[in-house]
C-alpha positions, 0 to 999 in steps of 0.5 A: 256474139262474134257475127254483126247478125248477133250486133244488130240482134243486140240493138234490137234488144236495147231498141225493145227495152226502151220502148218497155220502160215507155210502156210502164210510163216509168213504173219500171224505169229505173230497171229496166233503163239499167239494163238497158245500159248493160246490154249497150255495153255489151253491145259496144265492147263487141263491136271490137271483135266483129267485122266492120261495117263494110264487111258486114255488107258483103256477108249474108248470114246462112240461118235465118232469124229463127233465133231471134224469134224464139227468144222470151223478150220477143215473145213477151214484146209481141204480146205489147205490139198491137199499137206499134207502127210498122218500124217494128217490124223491120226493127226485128229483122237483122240489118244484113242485106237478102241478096247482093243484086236485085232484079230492079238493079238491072241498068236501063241498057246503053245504046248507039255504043257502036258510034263511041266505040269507033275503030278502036278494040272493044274490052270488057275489065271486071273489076275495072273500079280500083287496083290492078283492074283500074289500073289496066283500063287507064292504060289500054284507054290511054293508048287511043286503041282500045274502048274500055268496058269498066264493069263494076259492082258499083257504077257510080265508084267506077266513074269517079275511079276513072275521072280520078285516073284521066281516063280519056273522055269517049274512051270508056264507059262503065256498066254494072255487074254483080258477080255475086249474082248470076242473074247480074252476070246475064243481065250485063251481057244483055246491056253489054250487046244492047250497047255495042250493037254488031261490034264484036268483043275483041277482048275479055280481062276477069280480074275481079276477085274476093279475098276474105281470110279473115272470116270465121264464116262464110259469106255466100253469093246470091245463088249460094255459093261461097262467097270467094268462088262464087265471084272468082270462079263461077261468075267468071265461069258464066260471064266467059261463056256467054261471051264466047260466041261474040268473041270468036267473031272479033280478028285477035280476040283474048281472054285473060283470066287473072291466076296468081302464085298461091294458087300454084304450089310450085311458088313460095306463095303457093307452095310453102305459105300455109294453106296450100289449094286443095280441090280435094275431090270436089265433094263440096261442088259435087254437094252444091249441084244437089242444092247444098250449099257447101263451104268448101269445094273439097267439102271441108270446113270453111278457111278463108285463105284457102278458099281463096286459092282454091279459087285461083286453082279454078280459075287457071284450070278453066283457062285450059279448059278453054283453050282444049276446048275452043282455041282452034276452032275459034282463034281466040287466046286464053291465057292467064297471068301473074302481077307480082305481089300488088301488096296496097291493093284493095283486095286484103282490105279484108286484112287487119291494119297492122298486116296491111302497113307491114305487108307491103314493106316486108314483100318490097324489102325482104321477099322482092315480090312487090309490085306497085298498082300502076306497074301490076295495070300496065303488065295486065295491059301487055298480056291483052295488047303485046304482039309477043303474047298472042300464044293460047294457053300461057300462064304469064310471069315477071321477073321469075315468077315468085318461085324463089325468094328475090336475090339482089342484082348489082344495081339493087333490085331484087330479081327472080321473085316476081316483082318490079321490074324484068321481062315477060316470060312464059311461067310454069304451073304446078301439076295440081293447076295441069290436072287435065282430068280434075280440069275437066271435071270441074268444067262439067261441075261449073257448067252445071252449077251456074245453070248454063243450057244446052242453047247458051254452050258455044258449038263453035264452028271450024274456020 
């Protein structure tokens, strides 16, 4: 009783034991209200060690309800169930969601974007909605350059995000996109060209990330993925891809892909918090391309952090790809980039609360990794809009870079573990993340894993 398919399996139960105690018109009652109470207090005492609610959306359960229909109570119930109505049916089933995105989700597309757009520099930000994402959109917008695509699982909190930042009016629009869900990904770059008509996309920020450490199993995408690379890696991986030929058409496009220290193990982050990333010899996605879904991409069993960073390490490999593959022939920079620790984000909700009050104090005060939201937006902002940073194929860093633990300067502030403050600079990545050979592989293994054809791959012509 550890899952919230095992809570909502118990409410079933309890919903069945009532309506037997109706049944017999009290014969029984007494009984069977009894263990009514019993399994209701099971019920509640279990909560308290499952995910919470919000969690349990985000998480899909990898059997089925086979469980639930073998049991004796279900069997003897549906014996009594000629006369109920159809709410039975559905009381049966789990309350967990089938699939992140349906096809009836797709957005009516938006049109005459051309005329919103104007002269400014057309940029897509995926998870544009809160923290380091909101935070880039409001500065790049508020600049009076850049029109900004806010592309957001859910449309109606990336709205009410941007109102709540004073997003300029007619500066930015916000469009949906389900990472989890490669059918969401082709539908936003569809909606996406509907809107800006023959504007090119000047530049492309993948920021959107999952960070599930907490979960003793994994959840998984629409497409069965793992849930942490399913969106940070292979959505990314698509969305980039049917992008590239709109993009090499834009004078001084950029794509950045958001990396981090703990994909490095070159870093404190990376390299000294247990787990390490470790691609293995990608059995798991090997395993995924035969229709198997796998927990892990070195097919190990599944670990929450690790599988995090692991899709870090893919994320930085595929902006090398990238580079290798396309930067000469189209002008386009990759690059990717570090905030520094942006210890309050939203990203370890997942967390548990006393890790998320103490977590911030203690990179501020004892590592000097922390970086504040609206510093992390403005770092993301440079990487995209400062002349300085128009070399391919750099992995961006501030204030060291985190590969040490901060040291204080004579004004007090901590230096050299990536936090607030210093200047950009151009960071070094482990060798693990420059295995071109491994980059190479897993570039193959995505291509294939997220079903892009031979029409859809960018054959870019040499200027």
């Amino acid at each position: 009783p550890s899952s919230p398919r095992h809570i909502s399996l118990l409410e079933t139960q309890i919903t069945l034991f009532i309506r037997k105690g109706q049944h017999h018109q009290g014969q029984q009652s007494p009984t069977i209200m009894f263990r009514v109470l019993l399994v209701a207090t099971a019920l509640y005492a279990v909560q308290g060690f499952v995910p919470t609610a919000r969690q349990a959306t985000f998480t899909r359960s990898s059997t089925t309800d086979a469980s639930a229909i073998e049991s004796p109570l279900f069997q003897r119930e549906k014996q009594q169930q000629n006369s109920y109505t159809a709410l039975d049916a559905v009381l049966t089933r789990t309350e967990l969601p089938e699939k992140l995105y349906f096809k009836k989700e797709k957005e009516v597309p938006k049109v005459l974007g051309g005329l919103q757009i104007g002269l400014r520099k057309l940029t897509v930000i995926t998870g544009a909605s809160s923290g380091l994402g909101l935070n880039c959109a409001a500065t790049l917008a508020k600049t009076g350059r850049y029109f900004v695509v806010m592309a957001c699982r859910d449309v109606e909190k990336g709205k009410a995000a941007a109102k709540k930042m004073d997003l300029p009016d007619g500066s930015y629009v916000v469009m949906k996109l389900e990472l989890g869900s490669l059918q969401s990904v082709r539908d936003f770059v569809a909606n996406l060209k509907a809107f800006k008509s023959a504007r090119p996309l000047t530049h492309l920020i993948c920021n959107a990330a999952v960070y599930k450490p907490t979960e003793p199993k994994p959840a998984w995408t629409d497409d069965g993925f793992e849930m942490s690379m399913g969106v940070n890696h292979f959505g990314h991986f698509l969305l980039v891809n049917l992008l590239l030929d709109d993009m090499a058409k834009a004078k001084g496009a950029r794509c950045c892909i958001v990396g981090s220290i703990t994909g490095n193990s070159n870093t404190v982050g990376g390299g000294l918090v247990y787990p390490r990333a470790d691609l293995g010899n990608l059995q798991g996605l090997k395993k995924n391309l035969c229709k198997k879904p796998t927990e892990m991409i070195d097919g190990k069993g599944f670990f929450g952090a690790k599988a995090y960073k692991d899709s870090k390490v893919c994320n930085m490999m595929t902006v090398s790809e990238l580079h290798r593959r396309y930067h000469d022939k189209t002008g386009i920079t990759f690059s990717s980039m570090y905030p520094g620790c942006i210890a309050e984000t939203a990203l370890f909700r997942e967390k548990r609360s006393w890790f998320r009050k103490g977590f911030p104090w203690f990179m501020k005060y004892v590592t000097g990794g922390y970086v504040g939201e609206q510093e992390a937006g403005e770092r993301l902002a440079q990487v995209i809009d400062d002349p300085n940073c128009s070399k391919s194929n750099v992995y961006w860093s501030w204030n060291g870079g985190a590969q040490t633990v901060g040291r204080w300067d004579k004004s007090g502030k901590p230096k050299g573990a990536g936090g607030s403050g210093g200047e950009i600079f151009e960071n070094t990545q482990s060798d693990a993340v420059q295995d071109m050979k491994t980059a190479q592989e897993v570039w193959d293994l995505s291509v294939d894993a997220v079903g892009l054809s031979s029409k859809e791959i960018f054959k870019p012509v040499a200027p």
